[in-house]
KOLVEXBA-653187 format. One record per residue (C-alpha): residue number from 1; residue in one letter; x, y, z. Coordinates in pm, whole numbers. Example, Ala and Ser with C-alpha at 12.3 -4.5 7.8 and 13.67 -1.06 7.14 Angstrom:
// residues 2
- num, residu, c1, c2, c3
- 1, a, 1230, -450, 780 .
- 2, s, 1367, -106, 714 .
This chain:
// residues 425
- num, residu, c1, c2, c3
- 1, x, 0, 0, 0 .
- 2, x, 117, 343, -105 .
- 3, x, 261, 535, 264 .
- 4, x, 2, 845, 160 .
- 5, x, -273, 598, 139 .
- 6, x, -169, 437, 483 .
- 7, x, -126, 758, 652 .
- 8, x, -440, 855, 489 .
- 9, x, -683, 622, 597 .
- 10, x, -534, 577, 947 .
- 11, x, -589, 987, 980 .
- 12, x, -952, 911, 922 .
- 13, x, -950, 719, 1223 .
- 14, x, -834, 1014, 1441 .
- 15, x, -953, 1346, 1217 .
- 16, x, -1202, 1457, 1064 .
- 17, x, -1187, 1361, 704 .
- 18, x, -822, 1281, 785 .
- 19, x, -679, 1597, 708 .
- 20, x, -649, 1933, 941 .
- 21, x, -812, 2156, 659 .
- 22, x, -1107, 2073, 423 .
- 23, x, -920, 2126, 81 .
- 24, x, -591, 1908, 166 .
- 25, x, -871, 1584, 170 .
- 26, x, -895, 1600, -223 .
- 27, x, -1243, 1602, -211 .
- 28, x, -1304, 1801, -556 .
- 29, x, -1016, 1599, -718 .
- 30, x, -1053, 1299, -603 .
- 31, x, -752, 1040, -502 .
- 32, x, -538, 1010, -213 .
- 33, x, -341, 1363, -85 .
- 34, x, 19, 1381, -49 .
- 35, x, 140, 1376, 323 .
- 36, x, 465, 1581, 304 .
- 37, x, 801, 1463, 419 .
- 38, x, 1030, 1711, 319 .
- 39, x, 1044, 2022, 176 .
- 40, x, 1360, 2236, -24 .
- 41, x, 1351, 2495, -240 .
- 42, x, 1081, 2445, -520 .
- 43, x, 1076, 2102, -446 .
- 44, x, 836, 1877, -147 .
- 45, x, 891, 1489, -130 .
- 46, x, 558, 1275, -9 .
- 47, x, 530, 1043, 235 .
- 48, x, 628, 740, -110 .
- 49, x, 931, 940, -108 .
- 50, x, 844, 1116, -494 .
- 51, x, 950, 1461, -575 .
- 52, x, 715, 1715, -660 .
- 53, x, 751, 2073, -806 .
- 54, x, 544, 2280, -554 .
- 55, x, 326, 2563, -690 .
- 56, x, 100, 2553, -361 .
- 57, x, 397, 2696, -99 .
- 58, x, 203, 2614, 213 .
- 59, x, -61, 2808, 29 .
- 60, x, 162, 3161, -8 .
- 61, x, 413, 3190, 216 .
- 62, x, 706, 2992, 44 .
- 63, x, 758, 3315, -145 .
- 64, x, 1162, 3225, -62 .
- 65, x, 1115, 2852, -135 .
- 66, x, 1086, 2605, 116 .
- 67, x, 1349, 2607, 413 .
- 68, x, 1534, 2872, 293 .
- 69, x, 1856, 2848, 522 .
- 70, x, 1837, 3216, 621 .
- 71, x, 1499, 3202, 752 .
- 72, x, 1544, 2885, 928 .
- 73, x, 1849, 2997, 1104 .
- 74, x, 1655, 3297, 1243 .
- 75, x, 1409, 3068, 1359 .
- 76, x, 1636, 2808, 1519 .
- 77, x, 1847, 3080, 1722 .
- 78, x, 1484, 3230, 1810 .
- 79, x, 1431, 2878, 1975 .
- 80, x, 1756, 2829, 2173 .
- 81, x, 1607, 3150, 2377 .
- 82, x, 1279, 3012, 2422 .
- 83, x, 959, 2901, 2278 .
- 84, x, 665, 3137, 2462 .
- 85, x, 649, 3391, 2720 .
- 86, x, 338, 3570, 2735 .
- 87, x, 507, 3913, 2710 .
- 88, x, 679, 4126, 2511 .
- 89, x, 1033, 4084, 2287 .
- 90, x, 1229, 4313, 2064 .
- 91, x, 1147, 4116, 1741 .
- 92, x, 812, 4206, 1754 .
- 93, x, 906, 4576, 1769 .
- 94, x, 1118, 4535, 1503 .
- 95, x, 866, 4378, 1282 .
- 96, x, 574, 4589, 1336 .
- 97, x, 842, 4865, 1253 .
- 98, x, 920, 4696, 928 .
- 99, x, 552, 4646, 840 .
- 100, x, 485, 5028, 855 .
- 101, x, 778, 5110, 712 .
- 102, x, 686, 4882, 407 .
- 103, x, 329, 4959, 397 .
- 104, x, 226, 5383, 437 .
- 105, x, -129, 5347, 515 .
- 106, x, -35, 5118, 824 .
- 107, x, 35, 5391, 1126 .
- 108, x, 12, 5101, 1354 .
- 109, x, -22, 4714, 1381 .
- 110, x, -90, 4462, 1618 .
- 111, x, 65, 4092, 1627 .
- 112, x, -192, 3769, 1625 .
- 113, x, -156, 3391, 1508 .
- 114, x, -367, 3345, 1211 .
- 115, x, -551, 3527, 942 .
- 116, x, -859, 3438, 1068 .
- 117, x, -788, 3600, 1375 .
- 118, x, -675, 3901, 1185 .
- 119, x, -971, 3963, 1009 .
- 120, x, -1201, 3915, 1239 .
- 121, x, -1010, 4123, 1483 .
- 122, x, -1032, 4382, 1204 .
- 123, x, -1362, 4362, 1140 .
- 124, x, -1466, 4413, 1563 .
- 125, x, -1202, 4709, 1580 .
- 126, x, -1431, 4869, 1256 .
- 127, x, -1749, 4785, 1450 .
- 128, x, -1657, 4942, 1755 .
- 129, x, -1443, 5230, 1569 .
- 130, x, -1764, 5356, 1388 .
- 131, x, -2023, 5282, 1620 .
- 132, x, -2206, 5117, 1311 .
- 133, x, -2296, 4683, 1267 .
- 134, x, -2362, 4651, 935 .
- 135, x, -2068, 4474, 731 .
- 136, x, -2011, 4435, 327 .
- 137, x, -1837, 4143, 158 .
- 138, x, -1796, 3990, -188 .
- 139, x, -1907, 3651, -305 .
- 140, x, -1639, 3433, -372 .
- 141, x, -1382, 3642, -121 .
- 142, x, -1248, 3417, 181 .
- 143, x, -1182, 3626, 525 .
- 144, x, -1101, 3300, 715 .
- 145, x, -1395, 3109, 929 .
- 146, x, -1495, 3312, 1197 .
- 147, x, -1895, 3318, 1237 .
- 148, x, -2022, 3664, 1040 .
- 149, x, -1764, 3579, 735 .
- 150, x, -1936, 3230, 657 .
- 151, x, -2184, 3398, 466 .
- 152, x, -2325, 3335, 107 .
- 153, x, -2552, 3563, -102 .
- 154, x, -2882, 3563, -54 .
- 155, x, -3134, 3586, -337 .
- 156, x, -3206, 3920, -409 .
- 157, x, -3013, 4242, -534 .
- 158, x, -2922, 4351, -157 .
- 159, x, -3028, 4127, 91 .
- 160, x, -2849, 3985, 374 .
- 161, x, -2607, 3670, 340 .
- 162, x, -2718, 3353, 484 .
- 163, x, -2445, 3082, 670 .
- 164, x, -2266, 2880, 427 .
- 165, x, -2164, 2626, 736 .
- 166, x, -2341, 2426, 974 .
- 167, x, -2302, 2534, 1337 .
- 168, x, -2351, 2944, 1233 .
- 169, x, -2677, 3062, 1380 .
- 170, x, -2869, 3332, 1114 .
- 171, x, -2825, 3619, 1384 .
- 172, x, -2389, 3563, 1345 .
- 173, x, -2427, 3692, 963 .
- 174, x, -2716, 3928, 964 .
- 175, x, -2560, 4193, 984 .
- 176, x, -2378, 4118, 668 .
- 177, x, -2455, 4234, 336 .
- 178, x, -2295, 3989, 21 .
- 179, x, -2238, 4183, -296 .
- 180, x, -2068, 4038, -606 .
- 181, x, -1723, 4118, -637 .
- 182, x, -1632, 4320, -967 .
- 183, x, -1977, 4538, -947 .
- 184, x, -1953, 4897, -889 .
- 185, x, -2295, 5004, -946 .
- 186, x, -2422, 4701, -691 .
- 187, x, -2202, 4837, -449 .
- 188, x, -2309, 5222, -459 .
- 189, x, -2704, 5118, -465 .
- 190, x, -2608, 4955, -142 .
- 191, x, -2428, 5224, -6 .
- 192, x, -2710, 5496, -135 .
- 193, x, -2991, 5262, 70 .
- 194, x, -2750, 5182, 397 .
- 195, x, -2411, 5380, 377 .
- 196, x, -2473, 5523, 706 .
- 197, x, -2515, 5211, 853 .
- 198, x, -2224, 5026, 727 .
- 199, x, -1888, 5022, 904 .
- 200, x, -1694, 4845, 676 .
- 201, x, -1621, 4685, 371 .
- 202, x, -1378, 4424, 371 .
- 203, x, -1197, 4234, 41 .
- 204, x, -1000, 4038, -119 .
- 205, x, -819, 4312, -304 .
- 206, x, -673, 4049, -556 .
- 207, x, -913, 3722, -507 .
- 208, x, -744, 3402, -459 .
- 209, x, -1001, 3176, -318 .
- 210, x, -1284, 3180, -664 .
- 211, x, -928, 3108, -812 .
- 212, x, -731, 3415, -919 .
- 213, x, -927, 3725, -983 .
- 214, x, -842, 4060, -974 .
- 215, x, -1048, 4357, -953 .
- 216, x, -1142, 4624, -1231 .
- 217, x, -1010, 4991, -1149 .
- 218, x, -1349, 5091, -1179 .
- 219, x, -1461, 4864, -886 .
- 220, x, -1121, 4983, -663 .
- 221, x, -1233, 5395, -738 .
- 222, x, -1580, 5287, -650 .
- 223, x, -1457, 5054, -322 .
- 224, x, -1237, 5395, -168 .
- 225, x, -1453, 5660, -287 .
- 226, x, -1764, 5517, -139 .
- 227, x, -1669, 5396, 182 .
- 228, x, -1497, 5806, 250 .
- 229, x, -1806, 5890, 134 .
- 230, x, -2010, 5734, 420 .
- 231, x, -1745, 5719, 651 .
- 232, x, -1708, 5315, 606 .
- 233, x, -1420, 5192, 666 .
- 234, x, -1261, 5018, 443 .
- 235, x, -1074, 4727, 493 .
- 236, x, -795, 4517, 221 .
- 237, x, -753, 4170, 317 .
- 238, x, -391, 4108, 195 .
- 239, x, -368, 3770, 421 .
- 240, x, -317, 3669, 62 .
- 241, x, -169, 3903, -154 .
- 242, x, 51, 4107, 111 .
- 243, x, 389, 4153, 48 .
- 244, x, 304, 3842, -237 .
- 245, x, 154, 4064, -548 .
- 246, x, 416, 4305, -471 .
- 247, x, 647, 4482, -253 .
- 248, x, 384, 4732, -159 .
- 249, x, 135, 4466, -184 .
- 250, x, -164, 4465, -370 .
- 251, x, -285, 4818, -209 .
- 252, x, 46, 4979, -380 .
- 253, x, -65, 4827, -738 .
- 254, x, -412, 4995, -655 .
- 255, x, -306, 5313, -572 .
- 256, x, -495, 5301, -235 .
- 257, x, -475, 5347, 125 .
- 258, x, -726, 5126, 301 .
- 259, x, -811, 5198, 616 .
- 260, x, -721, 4882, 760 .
- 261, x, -489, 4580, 639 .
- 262, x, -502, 4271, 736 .
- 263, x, -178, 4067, 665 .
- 264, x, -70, 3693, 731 .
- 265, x, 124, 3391, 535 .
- 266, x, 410, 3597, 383 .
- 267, x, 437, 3770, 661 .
- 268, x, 529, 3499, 893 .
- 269, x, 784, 3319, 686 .
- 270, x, 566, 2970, 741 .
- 271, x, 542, 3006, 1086 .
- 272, x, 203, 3061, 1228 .
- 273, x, 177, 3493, 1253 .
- 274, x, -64, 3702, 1101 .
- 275, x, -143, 4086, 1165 .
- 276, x, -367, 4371, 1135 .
- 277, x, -316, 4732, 1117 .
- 278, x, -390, 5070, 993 .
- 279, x, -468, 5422, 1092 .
- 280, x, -390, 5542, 1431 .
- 281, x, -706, 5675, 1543 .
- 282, x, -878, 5352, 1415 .
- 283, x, -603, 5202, 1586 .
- 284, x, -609, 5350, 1915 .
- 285, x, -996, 5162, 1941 .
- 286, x, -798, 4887, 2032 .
- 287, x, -742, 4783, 2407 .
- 288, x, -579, 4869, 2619 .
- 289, x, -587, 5232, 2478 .
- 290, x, -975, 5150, 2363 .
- 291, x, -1278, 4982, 2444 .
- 292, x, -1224, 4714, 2135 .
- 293, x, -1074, 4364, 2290 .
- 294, x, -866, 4163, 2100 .
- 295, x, -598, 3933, 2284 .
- 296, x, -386, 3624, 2226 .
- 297, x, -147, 3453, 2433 .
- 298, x, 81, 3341, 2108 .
- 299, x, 18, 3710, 1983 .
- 300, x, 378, 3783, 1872 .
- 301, x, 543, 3421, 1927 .
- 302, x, 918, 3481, 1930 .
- 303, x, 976, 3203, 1607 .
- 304, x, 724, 3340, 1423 .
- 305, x, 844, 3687, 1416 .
- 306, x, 1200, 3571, 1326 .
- 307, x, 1081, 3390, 1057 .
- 308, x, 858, 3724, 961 .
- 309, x, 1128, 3929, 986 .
- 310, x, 1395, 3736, 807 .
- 311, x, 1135, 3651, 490 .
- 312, x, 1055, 4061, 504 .
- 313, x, 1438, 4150, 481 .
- 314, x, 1507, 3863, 188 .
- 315, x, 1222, 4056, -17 .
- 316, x, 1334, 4379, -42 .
- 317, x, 1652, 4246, -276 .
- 318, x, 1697, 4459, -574 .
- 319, x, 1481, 4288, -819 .
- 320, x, 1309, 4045, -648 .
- 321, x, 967, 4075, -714 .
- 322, x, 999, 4157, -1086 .
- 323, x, 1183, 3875, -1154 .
- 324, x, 921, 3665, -943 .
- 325, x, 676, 3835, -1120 .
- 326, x, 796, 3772, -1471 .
- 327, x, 875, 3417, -1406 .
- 328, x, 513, 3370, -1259 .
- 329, x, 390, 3545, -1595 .
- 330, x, 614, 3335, -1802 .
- 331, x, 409, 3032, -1635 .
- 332, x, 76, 3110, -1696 .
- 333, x, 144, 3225, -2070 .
- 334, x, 312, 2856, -2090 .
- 335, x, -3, 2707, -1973 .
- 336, x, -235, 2921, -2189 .
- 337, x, 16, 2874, -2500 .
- 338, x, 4, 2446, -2429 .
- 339, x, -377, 2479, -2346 .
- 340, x, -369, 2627, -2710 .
- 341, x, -143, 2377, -2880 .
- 342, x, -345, 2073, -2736 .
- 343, x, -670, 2253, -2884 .
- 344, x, -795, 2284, -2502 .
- 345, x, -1008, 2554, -2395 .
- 346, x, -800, 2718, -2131 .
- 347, x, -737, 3106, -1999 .
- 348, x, -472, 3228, -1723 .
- 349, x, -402, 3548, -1550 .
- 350, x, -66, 3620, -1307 .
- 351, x, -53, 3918, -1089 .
- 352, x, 293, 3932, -880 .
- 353, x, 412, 3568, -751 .
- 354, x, 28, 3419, -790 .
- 355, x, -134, 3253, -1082 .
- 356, x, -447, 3122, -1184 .
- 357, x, -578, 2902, -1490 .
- 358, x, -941, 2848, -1589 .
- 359, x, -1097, 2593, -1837 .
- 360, x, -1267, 2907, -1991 .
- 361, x, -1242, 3079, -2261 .
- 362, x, -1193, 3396, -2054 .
- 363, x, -1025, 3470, -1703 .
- 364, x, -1380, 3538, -1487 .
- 365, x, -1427, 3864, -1316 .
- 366, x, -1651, 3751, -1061 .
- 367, x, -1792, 3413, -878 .
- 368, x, -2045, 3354, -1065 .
- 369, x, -1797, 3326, -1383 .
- 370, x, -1560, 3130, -1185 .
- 371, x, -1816, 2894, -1074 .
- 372, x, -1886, 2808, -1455 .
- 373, x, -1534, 2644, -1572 .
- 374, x, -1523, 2307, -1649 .
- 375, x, -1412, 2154, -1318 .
- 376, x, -1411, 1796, -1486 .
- 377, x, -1110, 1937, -1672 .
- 378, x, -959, 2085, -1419 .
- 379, x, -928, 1753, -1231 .
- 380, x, -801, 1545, -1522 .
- 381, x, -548, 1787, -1522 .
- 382, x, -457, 1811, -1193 .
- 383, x, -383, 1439, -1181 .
- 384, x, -222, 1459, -1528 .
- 385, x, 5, 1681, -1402 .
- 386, x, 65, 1474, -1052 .
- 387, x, 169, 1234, -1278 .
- 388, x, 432, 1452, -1399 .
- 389, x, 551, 1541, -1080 .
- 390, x, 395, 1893, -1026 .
- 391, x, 192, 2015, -778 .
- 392, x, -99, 2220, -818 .
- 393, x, -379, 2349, -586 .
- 394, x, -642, 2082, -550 .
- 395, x, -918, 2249, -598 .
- 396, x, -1010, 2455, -927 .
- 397, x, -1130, 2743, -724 .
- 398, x, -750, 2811, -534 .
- 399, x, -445, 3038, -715 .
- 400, x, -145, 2958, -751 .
- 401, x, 191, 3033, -599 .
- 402, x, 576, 3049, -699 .
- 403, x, 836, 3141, -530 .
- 404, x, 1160, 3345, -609 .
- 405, x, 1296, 2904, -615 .
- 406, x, 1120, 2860, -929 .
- 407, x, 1408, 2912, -1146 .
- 408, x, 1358, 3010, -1541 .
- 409, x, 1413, 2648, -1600 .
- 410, x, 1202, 2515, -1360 .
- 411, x, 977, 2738, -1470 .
- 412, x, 995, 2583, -1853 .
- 413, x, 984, 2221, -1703 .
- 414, x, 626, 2287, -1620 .
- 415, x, 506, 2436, -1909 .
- 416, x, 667, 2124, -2064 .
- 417, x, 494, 1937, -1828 .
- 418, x, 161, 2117, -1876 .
- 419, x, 189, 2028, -2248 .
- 420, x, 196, 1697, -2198 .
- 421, x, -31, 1681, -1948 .
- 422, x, -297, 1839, -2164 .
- 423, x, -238, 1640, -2474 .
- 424, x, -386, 1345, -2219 .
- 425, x, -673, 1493, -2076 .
């Protein structure tokens, strides 16, 4: 029996679905997952012991590769001093330092574990900052699973989302609105009925979790010129994107200065750290200067901010994210050119060090268009290009990541790879 199959079926026996997050089961794909054993560079080696070029990165942070000796040096002299102490270090000076230093419209930041903590910490400080309940976010946009973000769209033009998981009472999300992501005009008829009722919007500012989509400049102008407007505020969810898309993340590309950031995976280095931060007077909301609580004993965990702070450093190289950004490019026109040559209906979009592909005939601007690519291509692919040793996202509504390890040539393998891979399919 194949060791991921074994380790498989005995994690059934102890977890949930035998995995510690929904996606890693294969359940859209099908087949056994791939329990890691290794990781270098590009590269992760399964539990059978076969090589596999990664383009998943622990789902973003790998921007450096996997194990990149600087980072895990700063980690492993982080240790010999300790694990925990429930107080504050230096290193998490230094990082929140870096983060404003690095990002202009963040005055101030504060340290937690995840990104769901982050956003949902975000999302209370907003609350409590304007004095307002209502909340605004887009179909197809993932904030993490805390209870009022579990929402789908209900059936009507504006109406209120309903829970998209069990165990999330209809009170958690009534208070917030869904709108479809990439719709201007559906977002200023909301704000015209209830702007002064809304305190905040929060998005993905380039979506990874419909797959990759990215967001029309009308739609940004509309986003920040509404939410000043009505004194919303406005919130980018870069848990994804920051520090990923670019080096000003995807609020530099924009233009824009949300109001609030929420940060995570890049940001720690692989270790578990997220943050959020923003404007000082929203900031100063927070206890124990305001009345908005937000704690965490692992807030600031000496490891992960080493690891933070070391991946932060590594990034700002001269050149670094252009030349991750035109490798990353180079990939997805591979894949679309190789879609093309194997007359398979295929379209791809890059944006920084994250890709996406789509068995459509156009990259979709929205959920509703993602939701309508041919997902029984999309697995035959997948496995196709298991087969050939690469490693994609499991799940045709995920992006996908490179990191600054994905050499020019390993870049080329894939698209090689990809070629062949869709001749099959």
């Amino acid at each position: 029996m194949s060791r991921n199959l074994e380790l498989f079926e005995r994690g059934k026996q102890v977890i949930p679905g035998g995995v510690n997050s929904p996606v890693r089961a294969f359940g859209q794909v099908g087949g056994t997952p791939r329990f890691v054993k290794r990781a270098e560079g590009a590269y992760f080696w399964d539990a059978d012991d076969k090589r596999y070029l990664d383009y998943v990165g622990s789902w973003g942070p790998a921007i450096l590769g996997h194990a990149h000796p600087d980072v895990v040096r700063a980690v492993q002299e982080a240790a010999s001093g300790g694990l925990s102490f429930g107080a504050p270090t230096e290193g998490e000076v230094l990082i929140a330092e870096e983060i404003c230093k690095l990002l202009p419209s963040v005055e101030q930041v504060r340290l937690v574990s995840s990104g769901t903590e982050a956003t949902m910490s975000a999302i209370r400080l907003a609350r409590g900052f304007t004095g307002r309940d209502l909340i605004v976010k887009f179909e197809g946009c993932y904030h993490g699973h805390s209870d009022s973000l579990l929402v789908k769209a209900g059936s009507g033009l504006l109406t209120f989302g309903n829970p998209s998981s069990g165990g999330v009472p209809a009170d958690c999300t009534k208070h917030t609105l869904v709108l479809q992501y990439n719709d201007p005009q559906q977002l200023a008829d909301t704000f015209r009925e209830l702007g002064d009722k809304i305190a905040c919007v929060i998005l993905e500012p380039v979506a990874g979790n419909m797959n990759l989509v990215q967001p029309t400049p009308a739609f940004v102008q509309a986003l920040r010129g509404l939410t000043e407007q009505y004194g919303a505020v406005l919130i980018y969810d870069e848990v994804m994107t920051g520090f990923r898309v670019a080096l000003e993340c995807a609020q530099g590309l924009h233009g824009i200065k949300p109001d609030l950031t929420t940060l995570g995976k890049v940001v720690g280095g692989g270790m578990p750290l997220a943050a959020f931060g923003g404007r000082a007077d929203i900031m100063a909301s927070i206890a124990p200067l305001g009345n908005v609580y937000q704690a965490g004993t692992l807030s600031g965990n000496p490891l992960s901010v080493a690891a933070g702070l070391a991946t932060l450093k590594l990034i700002q190289q001269p050149g670094f994210h252009a030349t991750l950004g035109a490798r990353t490019a180079r990939l997805a026109a591979g894949f679309a050119q190789a879609a093309r040559s194997a007359g398979v209906t295929m379209s791809t979009d890059s944006v920084g060090g994250m890709f996406g592909f789509y068995f459509s005939a156009a990259a979709p601007k929205s959920y509703a268009e993602a939701t309508r690519c041919d997902i029984d291509a999309f697995k035959r692919f997948f496995h196709a290009m298991l087969d050939e040793g690469v490693y994609l996202a499991p799940s045709a509504y995920e992006a996908g990541f490179t990191s600054i390890a994905h050499t020019d040539e390993l870049i080329e393998d894939t698209i090689a790879a990809a070629g062949r891979a869709l001749a099959r399919i």
